[in-house]
gemmi code that builds the backbone of each chain (N, CA, C; Angstrom):
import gemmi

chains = {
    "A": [
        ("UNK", (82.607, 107.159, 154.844), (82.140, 108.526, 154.933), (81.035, 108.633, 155.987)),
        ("UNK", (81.472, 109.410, 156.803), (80.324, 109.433, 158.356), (80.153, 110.338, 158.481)),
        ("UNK", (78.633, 111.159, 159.025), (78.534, 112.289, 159.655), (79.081, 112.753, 160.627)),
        ("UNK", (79.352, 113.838, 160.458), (80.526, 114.801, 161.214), (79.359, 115.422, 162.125)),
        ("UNK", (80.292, 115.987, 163.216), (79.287, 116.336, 164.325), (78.980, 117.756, 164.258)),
        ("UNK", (79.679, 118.650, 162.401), (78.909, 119.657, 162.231), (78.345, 119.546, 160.864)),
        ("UNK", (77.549, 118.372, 160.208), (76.960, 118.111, 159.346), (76.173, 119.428, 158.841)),
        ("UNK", (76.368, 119.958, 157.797), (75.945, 121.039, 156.931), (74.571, 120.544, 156.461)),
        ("UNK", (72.735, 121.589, 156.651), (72.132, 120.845, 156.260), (71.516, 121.373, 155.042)),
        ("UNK", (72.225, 122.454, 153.908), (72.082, 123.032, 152.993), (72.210, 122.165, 152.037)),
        ("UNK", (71.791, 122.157, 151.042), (71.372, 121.255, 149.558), (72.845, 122.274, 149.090)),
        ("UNK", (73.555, 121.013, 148.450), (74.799, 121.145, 147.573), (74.469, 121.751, 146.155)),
        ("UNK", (74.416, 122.364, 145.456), (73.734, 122.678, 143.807), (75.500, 122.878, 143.102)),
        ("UNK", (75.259, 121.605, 141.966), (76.852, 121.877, 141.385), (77.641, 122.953, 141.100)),
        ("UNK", (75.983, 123.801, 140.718), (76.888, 125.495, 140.120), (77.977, 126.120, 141.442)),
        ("UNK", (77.794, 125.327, 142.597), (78.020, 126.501, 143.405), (79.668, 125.820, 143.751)),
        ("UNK", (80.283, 124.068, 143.013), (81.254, 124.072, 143.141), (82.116, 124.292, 142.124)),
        ("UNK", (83.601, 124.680, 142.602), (84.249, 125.263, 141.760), (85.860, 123.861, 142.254)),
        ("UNK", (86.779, 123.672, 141.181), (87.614, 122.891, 141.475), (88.767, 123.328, 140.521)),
        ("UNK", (90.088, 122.977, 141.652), (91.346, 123.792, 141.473), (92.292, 122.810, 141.544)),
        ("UNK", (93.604, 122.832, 141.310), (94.437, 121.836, 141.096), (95.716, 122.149, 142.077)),
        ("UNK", (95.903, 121.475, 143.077), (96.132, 121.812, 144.104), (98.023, 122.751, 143.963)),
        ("UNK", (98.016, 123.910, 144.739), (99.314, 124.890, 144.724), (99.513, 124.789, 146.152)),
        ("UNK", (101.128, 124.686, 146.083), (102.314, 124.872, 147.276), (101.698, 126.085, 148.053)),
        ("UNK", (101.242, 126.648, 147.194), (101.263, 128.303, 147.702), (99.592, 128.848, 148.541)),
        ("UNK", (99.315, 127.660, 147.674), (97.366, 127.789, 148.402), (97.250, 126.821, 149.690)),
        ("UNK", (98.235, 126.460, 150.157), (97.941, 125.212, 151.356), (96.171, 125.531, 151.692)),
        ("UNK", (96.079, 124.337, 151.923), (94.418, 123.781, 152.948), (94.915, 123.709, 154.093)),
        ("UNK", (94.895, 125.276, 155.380), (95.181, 125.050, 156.867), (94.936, 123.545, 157.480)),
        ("UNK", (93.343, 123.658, 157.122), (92.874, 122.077, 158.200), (92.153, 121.103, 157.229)),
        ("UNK", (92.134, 120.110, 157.290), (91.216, 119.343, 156.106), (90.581, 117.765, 157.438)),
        ("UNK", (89.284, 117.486, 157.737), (89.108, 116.587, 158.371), (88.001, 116.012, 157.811)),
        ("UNK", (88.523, 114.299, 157.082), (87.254, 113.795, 156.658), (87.286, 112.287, 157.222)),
        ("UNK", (87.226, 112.151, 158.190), (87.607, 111.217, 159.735), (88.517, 110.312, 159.000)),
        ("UNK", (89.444, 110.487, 158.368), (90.102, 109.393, 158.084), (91.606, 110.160, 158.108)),
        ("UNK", (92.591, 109.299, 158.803), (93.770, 110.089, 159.287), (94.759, 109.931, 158.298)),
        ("UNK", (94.892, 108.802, 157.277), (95.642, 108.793, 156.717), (95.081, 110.028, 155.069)),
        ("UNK", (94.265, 109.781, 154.841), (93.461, 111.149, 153.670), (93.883, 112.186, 154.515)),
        ("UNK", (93.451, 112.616, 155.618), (93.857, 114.017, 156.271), (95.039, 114.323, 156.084)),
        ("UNK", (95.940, 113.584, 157.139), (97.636, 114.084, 156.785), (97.980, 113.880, 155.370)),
        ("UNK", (97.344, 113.583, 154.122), (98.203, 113.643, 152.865), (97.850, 115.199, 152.838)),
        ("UNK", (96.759, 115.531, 152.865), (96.443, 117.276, 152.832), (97.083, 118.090, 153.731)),
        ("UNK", (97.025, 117.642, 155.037), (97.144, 118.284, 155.651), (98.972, 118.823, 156.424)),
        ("UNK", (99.419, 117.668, 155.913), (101.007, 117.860, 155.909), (101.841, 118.062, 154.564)),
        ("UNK", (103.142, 117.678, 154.217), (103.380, 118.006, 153.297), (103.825, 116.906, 152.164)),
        ("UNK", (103.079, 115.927, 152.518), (102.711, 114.227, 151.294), (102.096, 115.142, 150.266)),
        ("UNK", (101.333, 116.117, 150.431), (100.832, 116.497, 148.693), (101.826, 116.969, 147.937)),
        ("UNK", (102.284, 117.699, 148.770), (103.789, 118.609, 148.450), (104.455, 117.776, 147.412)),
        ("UNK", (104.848, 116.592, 148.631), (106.016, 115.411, 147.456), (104.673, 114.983, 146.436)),
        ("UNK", (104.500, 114.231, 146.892), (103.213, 113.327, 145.565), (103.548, 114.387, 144.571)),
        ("UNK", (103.533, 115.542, 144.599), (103.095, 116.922, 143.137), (104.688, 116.601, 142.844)),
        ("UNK", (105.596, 117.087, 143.802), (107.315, 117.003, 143.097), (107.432, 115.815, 142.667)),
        ("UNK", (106.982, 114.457, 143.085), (107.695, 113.347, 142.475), (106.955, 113.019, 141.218)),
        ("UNK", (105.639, 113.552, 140.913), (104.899, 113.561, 139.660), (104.033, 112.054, 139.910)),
        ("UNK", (103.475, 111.793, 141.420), (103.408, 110.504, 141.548), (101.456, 110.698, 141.734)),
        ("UNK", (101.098, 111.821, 141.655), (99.439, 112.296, 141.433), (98.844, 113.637, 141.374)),
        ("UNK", (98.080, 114.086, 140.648), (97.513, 114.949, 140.495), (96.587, 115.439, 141.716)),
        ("UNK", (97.333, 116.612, 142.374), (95.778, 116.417, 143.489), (94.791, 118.269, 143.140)),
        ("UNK", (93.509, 117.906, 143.474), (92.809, 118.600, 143.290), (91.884, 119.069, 144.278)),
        ("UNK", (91.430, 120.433, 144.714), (90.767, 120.488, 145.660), (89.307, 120.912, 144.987)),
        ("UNK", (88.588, 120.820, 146.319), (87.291, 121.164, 145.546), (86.919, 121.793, 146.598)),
        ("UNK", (86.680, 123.036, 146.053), (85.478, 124.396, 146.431), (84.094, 124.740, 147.041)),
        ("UNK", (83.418, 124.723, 148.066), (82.256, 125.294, 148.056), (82.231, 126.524, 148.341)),
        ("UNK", (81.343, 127.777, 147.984), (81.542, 129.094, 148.362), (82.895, 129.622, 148.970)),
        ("UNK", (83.838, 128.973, 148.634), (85.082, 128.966, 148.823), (85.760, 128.378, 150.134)),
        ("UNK", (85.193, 127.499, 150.881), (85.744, 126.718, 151.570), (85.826, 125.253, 150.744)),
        ("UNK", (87.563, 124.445, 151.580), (87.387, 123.252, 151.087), (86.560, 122.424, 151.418)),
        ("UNK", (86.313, 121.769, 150.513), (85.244, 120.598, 151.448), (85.465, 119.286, 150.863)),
        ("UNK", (86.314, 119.095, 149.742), (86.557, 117.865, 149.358), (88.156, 117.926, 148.502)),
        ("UNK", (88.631, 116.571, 148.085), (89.737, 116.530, 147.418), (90.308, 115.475, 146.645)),
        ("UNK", (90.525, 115.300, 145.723), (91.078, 113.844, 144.892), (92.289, 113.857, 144.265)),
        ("UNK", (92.785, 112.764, 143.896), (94.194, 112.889, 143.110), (93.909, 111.551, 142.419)),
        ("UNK", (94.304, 112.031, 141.231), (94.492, 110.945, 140.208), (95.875, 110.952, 139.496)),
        ("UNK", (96.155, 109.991, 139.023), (97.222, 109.987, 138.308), (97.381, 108.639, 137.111)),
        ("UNK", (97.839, 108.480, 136.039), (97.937, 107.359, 135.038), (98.038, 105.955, 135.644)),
        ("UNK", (97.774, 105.254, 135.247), (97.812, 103.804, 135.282), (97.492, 102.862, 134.445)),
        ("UNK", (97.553, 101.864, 134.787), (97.009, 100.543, 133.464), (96.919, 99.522, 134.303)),
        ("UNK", (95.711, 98.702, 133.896), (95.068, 97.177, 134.109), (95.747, 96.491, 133.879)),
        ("UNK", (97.155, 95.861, 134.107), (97.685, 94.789, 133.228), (96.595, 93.376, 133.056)),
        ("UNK", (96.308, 93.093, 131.779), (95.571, 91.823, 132.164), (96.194, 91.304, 131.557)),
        ("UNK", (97.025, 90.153, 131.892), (98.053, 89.203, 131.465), (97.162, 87.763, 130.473)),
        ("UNK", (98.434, 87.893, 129.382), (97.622, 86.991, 128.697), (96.044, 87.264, 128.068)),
        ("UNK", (95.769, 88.609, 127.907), (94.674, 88.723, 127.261), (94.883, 88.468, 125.814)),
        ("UNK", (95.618, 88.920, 125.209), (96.100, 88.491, 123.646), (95.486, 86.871, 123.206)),
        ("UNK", (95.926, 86.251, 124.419), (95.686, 85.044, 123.743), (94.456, 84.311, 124.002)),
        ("UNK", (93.605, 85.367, 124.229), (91.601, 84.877, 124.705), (91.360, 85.309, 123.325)),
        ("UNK", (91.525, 84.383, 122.233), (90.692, 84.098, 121.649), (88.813, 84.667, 121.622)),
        ("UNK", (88.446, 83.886, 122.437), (86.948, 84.175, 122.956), (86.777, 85.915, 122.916)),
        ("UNK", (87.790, 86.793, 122.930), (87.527, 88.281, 123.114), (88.024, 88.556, 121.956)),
        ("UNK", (87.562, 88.827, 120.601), (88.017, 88.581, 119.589), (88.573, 90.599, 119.684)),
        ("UNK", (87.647, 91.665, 119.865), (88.023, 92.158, 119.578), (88.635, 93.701, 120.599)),
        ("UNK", (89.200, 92.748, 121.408), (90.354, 93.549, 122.538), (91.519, 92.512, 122.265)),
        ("UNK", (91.431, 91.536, 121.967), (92.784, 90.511, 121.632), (93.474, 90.511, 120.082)),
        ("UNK", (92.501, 90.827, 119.208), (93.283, 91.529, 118.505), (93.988, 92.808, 118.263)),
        ("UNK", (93.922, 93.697, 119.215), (94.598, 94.472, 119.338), (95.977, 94.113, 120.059)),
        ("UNK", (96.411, 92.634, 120.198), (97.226, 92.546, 120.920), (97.917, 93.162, 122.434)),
        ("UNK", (96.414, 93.765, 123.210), (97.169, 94.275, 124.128), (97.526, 93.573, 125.552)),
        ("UNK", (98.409, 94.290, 125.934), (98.742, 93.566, 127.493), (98.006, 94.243, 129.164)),
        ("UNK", (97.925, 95.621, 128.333), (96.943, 96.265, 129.787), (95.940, 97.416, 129.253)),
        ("UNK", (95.596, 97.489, 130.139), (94.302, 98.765, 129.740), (94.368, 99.971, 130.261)),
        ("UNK", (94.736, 101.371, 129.209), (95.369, 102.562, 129.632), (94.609, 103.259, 130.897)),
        ("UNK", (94.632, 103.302, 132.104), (93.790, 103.726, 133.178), (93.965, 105.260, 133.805)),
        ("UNK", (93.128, 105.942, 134.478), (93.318, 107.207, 135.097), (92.939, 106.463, 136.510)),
        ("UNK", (93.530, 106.074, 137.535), (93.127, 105.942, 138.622), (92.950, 107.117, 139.608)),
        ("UNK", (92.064, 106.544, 140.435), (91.418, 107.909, 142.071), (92.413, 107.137, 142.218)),
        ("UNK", (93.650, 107.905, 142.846), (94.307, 107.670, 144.154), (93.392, 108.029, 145.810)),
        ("UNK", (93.024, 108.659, 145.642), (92.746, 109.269, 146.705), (91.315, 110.475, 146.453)),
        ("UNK", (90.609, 110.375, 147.087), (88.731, 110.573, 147.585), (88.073, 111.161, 148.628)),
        ("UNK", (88.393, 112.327, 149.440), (87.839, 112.353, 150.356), (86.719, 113.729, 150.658)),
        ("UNK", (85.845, 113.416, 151.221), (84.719, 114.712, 151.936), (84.772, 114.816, 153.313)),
        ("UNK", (84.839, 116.389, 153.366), (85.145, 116.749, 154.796), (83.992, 116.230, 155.231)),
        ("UNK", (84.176, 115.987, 156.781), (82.784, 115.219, 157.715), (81.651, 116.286, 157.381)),
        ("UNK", (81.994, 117.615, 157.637), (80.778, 118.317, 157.192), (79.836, 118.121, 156.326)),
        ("UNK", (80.343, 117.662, 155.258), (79.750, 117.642, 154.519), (79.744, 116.517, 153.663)),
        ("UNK", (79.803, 115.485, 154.690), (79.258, 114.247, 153.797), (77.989, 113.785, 154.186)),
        ("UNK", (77.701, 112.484, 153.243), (76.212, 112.034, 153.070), (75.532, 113.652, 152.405)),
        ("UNK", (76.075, 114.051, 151.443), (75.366, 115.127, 150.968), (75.196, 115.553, 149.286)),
        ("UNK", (76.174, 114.137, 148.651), (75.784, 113.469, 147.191), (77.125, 114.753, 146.875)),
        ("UNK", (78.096, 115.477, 148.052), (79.335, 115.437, 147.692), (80.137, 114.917, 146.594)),
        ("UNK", (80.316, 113.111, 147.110), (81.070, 112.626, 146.839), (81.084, 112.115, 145.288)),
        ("UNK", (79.473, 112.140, 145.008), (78.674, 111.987, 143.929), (79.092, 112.885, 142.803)),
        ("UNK", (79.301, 114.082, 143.298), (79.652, 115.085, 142.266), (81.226, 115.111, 142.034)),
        ("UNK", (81.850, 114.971, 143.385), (83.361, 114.610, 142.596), (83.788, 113.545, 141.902)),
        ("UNK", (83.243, 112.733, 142.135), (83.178, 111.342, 140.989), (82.627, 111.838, 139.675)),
        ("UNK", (81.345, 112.516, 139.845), (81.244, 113.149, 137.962), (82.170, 114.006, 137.573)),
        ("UNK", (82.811, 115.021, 138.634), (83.753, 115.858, 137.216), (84.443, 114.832, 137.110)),
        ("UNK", (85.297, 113.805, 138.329), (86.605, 113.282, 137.854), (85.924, 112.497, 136.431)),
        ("UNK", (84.843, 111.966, 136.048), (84.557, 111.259, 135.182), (85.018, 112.498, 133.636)),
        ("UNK", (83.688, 113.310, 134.053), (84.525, 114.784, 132.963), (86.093, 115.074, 132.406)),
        ("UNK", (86.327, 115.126, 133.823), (88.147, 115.283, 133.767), (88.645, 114.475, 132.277)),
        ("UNK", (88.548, 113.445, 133.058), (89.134, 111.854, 132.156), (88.927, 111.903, 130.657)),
        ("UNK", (87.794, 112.442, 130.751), (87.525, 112.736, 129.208), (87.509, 113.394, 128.460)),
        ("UNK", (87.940, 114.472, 129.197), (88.529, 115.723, 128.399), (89.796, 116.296, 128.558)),
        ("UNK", (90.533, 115.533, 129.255), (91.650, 116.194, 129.637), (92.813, 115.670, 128.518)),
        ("UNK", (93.286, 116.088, 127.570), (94.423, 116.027, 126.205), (95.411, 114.707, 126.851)),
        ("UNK", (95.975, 114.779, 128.332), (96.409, 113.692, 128.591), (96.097, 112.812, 128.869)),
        ("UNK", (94.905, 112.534, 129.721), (93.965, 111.146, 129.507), (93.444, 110.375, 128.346)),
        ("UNK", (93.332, 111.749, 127.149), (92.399, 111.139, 126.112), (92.471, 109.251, 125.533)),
        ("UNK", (93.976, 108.899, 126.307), (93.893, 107.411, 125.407), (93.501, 106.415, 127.086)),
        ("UNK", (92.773, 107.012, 128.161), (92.187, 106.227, 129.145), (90.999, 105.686, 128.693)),
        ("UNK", (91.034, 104.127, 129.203), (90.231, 103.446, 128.505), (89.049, 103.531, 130.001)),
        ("UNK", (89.648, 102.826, 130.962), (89.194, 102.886, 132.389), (89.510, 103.899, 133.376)),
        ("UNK", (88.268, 104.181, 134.413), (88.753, 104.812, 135.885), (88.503, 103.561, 136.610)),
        ("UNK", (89.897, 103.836, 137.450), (90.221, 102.651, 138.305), (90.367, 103.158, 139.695)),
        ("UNK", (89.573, 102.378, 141.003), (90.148, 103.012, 142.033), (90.557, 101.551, 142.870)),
        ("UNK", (91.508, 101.774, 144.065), (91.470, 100.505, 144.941), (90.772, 101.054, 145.893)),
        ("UNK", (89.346, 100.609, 145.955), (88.739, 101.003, 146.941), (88.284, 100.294, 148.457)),
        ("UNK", (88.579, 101.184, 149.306), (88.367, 100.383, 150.681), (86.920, 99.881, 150.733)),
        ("UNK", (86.883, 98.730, 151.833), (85.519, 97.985, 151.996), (84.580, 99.135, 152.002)),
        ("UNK", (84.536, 99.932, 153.435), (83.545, 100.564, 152.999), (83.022, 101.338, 152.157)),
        ("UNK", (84.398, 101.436, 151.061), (83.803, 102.434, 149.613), (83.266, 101.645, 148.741)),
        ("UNK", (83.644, 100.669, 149.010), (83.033, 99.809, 147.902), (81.450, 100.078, 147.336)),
        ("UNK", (80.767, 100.378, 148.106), (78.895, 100.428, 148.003), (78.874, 102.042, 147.747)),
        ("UNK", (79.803, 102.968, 147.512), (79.986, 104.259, 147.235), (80.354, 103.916, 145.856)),
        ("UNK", (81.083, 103.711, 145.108), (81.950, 103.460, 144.207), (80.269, 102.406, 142.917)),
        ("UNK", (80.333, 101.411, 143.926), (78.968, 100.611, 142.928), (77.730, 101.442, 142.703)),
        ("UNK", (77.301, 102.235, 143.542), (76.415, 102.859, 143.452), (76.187, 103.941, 142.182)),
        ("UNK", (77.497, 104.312, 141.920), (77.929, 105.158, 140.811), (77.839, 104.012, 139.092)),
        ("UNK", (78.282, 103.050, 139.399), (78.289, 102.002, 138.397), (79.849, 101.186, 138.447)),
        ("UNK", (80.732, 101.722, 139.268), (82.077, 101.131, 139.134), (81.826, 99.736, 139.457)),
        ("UNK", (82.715, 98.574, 138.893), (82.770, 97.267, 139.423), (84.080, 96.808, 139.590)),
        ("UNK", (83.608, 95.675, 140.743), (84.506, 94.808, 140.814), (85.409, 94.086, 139.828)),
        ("UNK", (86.795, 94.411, 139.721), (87.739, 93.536, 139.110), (87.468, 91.850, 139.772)),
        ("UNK", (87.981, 91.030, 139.285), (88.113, 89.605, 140.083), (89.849, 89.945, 141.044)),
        ("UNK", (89.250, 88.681, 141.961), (90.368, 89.177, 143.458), (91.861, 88.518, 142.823)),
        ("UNK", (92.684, 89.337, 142.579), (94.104, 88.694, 142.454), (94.837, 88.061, 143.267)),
        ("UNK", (95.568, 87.995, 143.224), (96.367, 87.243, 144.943), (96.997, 88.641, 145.687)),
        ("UNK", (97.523, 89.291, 144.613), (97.724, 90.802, 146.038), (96.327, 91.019, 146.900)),
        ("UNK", (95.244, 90.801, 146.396), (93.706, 91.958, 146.653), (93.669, 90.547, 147.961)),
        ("UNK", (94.146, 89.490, 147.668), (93.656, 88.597, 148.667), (94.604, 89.186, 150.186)),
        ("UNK", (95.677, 89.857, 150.129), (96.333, 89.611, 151.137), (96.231, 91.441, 151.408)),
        ("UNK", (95.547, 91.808, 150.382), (94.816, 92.996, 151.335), (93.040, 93.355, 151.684)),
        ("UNK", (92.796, 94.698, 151.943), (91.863, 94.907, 152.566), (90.716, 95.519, 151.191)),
        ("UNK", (91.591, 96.545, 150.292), (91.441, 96.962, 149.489), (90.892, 96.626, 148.437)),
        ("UNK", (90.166, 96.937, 147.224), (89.581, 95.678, 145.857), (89.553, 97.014, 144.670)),
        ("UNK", (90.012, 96.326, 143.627), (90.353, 97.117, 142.955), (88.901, 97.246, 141.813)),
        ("UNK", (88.471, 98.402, 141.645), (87.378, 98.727, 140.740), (87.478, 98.889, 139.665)),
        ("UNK", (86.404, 99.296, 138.675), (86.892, 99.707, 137.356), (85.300, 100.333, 137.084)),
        ("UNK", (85.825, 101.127, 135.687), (84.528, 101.893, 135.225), (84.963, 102.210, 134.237)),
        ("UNK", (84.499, 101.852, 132.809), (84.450, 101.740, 131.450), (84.296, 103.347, 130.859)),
        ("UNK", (84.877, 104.214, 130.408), (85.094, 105.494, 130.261), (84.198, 105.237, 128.748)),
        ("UNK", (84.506, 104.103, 128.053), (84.322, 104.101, 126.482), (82.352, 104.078, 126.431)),
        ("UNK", (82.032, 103.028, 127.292), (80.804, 102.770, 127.331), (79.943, 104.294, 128.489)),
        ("UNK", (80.384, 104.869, 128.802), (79.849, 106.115, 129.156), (79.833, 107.600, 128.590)),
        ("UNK", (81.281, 107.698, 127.048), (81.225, 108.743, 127.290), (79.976, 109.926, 126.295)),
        ("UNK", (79.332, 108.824, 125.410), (78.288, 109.606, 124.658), (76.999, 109.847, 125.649)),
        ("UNK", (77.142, 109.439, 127.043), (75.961, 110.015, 128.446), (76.532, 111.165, 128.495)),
        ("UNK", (78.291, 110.989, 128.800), (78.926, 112.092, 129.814), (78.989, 113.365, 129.282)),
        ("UNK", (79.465, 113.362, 127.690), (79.572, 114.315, 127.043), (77.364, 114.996, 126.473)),
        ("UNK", (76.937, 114.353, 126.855), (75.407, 114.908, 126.356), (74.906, 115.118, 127.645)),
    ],
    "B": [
        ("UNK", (106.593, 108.295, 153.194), (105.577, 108.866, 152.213), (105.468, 107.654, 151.845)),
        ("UNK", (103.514, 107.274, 151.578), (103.430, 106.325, 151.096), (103.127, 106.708, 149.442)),
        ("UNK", (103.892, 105.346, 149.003), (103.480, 105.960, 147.741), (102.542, 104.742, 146.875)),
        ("UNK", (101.905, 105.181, 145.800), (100.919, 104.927, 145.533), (100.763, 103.498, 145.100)),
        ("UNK", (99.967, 102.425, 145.916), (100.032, 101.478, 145.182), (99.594, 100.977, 143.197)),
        ("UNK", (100.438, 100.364, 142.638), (99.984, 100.309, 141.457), (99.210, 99.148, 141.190)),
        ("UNK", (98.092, 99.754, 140.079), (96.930, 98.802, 140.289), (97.524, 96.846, 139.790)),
        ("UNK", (97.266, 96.482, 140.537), (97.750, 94.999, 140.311), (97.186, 94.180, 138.756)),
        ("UNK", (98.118, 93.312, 138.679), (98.170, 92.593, 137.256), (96.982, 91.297, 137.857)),
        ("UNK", (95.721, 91.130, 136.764), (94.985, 90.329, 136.478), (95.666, 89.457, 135.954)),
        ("UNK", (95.769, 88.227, 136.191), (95.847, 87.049, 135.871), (95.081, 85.627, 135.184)),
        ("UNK", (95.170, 84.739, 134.227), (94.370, 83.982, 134.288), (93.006, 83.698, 134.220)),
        ("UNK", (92.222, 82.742, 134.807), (90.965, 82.677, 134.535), (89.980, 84.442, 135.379)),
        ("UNK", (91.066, 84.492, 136.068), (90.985, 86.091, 136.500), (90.985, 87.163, 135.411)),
        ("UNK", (91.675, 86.735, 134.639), (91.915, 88.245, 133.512), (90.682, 87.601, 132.631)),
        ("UNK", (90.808, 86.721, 132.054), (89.071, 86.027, 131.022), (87.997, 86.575, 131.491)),
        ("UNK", (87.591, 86.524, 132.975), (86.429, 86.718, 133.651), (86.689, 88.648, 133.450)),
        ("UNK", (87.063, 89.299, 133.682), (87.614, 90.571, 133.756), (87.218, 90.502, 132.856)),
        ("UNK", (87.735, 90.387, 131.373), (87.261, 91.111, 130.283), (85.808, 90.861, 130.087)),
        ("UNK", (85.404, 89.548, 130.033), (83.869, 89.148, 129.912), (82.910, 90.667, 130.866)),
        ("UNK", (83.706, 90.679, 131.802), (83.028, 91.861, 132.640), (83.043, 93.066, 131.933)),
        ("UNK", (83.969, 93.279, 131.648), (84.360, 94.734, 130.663), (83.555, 94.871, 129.411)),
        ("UNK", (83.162, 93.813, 128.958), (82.502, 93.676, 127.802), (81.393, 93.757, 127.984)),
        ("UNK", (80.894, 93.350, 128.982), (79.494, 93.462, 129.643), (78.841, 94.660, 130.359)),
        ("UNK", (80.009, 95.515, 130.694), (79.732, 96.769, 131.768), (78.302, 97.061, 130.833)),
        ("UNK", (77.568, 97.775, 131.935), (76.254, 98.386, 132.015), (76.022, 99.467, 133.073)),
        ("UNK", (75.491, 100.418, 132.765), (74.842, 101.078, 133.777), (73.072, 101.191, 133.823)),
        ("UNK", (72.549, 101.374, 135.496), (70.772, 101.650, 135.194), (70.989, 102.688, 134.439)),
        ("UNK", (69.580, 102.689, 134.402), (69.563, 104.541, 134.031), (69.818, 104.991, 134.985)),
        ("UNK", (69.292, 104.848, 136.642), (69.832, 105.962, 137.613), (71.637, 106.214, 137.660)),
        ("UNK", (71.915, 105.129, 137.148), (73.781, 105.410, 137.119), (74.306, 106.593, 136.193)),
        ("UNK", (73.114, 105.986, 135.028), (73.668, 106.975, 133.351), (73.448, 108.549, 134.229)),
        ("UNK", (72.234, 108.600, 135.071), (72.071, 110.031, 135.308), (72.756, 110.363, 135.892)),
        ("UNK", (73.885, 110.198, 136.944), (74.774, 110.447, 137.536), (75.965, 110.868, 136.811)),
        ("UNK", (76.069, 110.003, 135.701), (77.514, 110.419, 135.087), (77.084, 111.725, 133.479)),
        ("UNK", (75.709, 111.743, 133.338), (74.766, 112.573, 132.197), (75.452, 114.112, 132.545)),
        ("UNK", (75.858, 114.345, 131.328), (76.569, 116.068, 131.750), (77.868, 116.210, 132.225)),
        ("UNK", (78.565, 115.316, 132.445), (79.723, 114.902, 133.892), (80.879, 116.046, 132.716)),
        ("UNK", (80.766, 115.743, 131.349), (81.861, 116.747, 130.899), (81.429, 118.092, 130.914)),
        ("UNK", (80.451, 118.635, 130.630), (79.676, 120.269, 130.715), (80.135, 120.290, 132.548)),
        ("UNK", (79.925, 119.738, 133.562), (80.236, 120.153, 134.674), (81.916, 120.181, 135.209)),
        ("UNK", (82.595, 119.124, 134.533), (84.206, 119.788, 135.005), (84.185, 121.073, 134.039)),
        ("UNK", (83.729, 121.026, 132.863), (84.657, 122.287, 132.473), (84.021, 123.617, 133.030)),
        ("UNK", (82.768, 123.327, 133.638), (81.984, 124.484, 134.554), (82.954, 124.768, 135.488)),
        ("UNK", (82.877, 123.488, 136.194), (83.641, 123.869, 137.958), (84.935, 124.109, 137.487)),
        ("UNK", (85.508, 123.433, 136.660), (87.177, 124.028, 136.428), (87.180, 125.878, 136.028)),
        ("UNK", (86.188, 126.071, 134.944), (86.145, 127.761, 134.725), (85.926, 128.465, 135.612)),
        ("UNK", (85.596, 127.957, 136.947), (85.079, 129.057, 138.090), (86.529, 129.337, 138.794)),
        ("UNK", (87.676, 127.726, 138.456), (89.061, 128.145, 139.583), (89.459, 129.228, 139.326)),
        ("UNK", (89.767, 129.761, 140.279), (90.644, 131.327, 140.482), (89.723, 132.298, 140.860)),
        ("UNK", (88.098, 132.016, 140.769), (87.363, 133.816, 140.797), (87.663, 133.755, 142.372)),
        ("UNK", (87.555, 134.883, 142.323), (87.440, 135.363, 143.817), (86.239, 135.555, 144.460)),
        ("UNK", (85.783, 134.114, 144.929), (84.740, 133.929, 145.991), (84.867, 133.887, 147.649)),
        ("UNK", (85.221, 134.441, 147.995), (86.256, 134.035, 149.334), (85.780, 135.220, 150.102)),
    ],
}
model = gemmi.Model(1)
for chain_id, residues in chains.items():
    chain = gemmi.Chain(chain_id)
    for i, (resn, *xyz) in enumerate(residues, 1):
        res = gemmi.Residue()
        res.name, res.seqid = resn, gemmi.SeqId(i, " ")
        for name, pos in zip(("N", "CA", "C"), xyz):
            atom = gemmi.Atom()
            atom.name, atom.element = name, gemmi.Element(name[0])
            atom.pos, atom.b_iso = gemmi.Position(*pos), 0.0
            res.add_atom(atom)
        chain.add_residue(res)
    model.add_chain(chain)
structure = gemmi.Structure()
structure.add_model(model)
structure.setup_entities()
């Protein structure tokens, strides 16, 4: 996230954003948050499919009614293989499970305008909100994102952590995060 | 269209260490304040979709 060369220098106040769930019919003309592959999912018609194939939720976000930011989440799960049989975790292994019900960020971005402006900060809290109130998330245990290097210190800063590196994460660029929904939500909800 | 990678399977002394982590998650307080309210504000910003601010 880099300053844009028309950096907005007005203080963001949450009341003033509003967030919508993205329509065929509302297209976003232009969306630029220097990153080309985030742009063309908005800005062409990848949101379009992603919404028909049911493959993420995307959402825009509002200031005084321009866009200025956007995310998509959609279901997932942690598989952690062989957790059942860690002993040592007495009480996630007796539940016998094999993965951990997840809401992952697909996708994160702030227009150049208006980043470095604790933006990104606030779409990370509703999506946290979202997760926890939304009737279909309710059995998400984790928010999960694969976040690029340089999000990484965006993402920690919030409290997300590092998973350990699998052998896919080794042969990419990407590292997959996590953030405990269970251990936050008597903050989130007060 | 790319489509979405799915989050990869933990493995091994990889998945042990993972949960030990999970079990451990913490936030500062400056983190807790970040996420403090996070449900009162989606259902804020979600009640505002549709007015006509434009």
């Amino acid at each position: 996230m880099n300053d844009g060369p028309f950096r907005h220098s007005v203080d963001i106040q949450a009341d003033d954003l509003r967030v919508e769930p993205f329509h065929e019919t509302r297209r976003v003309r232009y969306f630029d948050c220097g990153d080309r592959h985030l742009n063309d999912f908005l800005n062409t018609d990848e949101v379009v499919e992603y919404e028909k194939e049911y493959l993420g939720y995307t959402h825009l976000v509002f200031l005084h009614g321009d866009p200025v930011a956007y995310f998509t989440v959609s279901l997932d799960g942690l598989r952690v293989e062989y957790l059942k049989s860690y002993k040592s975790f007495s009480r996630l292994s007796e539940l016998r499970l094999e993965s951990l019900p997840a809401v992952k960020i697909g996708r994160l971005a702030v227009a150049r305008a208006w980043q470095n402006r604790g933006l990104g900060r606030l779409v990370l809290k509703y999506i946290v909100g979202m997760a926890l109130n939304m009737g279909l998330f309710r059995a998400a245990r984790l928010l999960t994102v694969q976040a690029k290097p340089g999000a990484i210190g965006f993402y920690r800063k919030f409290g997300f952590e590092l998973t350990y590196e699998t052998a896919r994460e080794r042969k990419r660029a990407n590292r997959t995060m996590f953030y405990d929904l269970l251990y936050i939500k008597d903050i989130a909800n007060g | 269209m790319a489509y979405p990678e799915p989050i990869p399977e933990i493995k091994g002394r990889n998945a042990r260490e993972f949960i030990k982590r999970l079990e451990n998650f913490q936030l500062s307080d400056e983190q807790k304040e970040l996420c403090r309210g996070a449900s009162r504000f989606y259902k804020d910003a979600s009640s505002k979709a549709g007015s006509k601010d434009e």
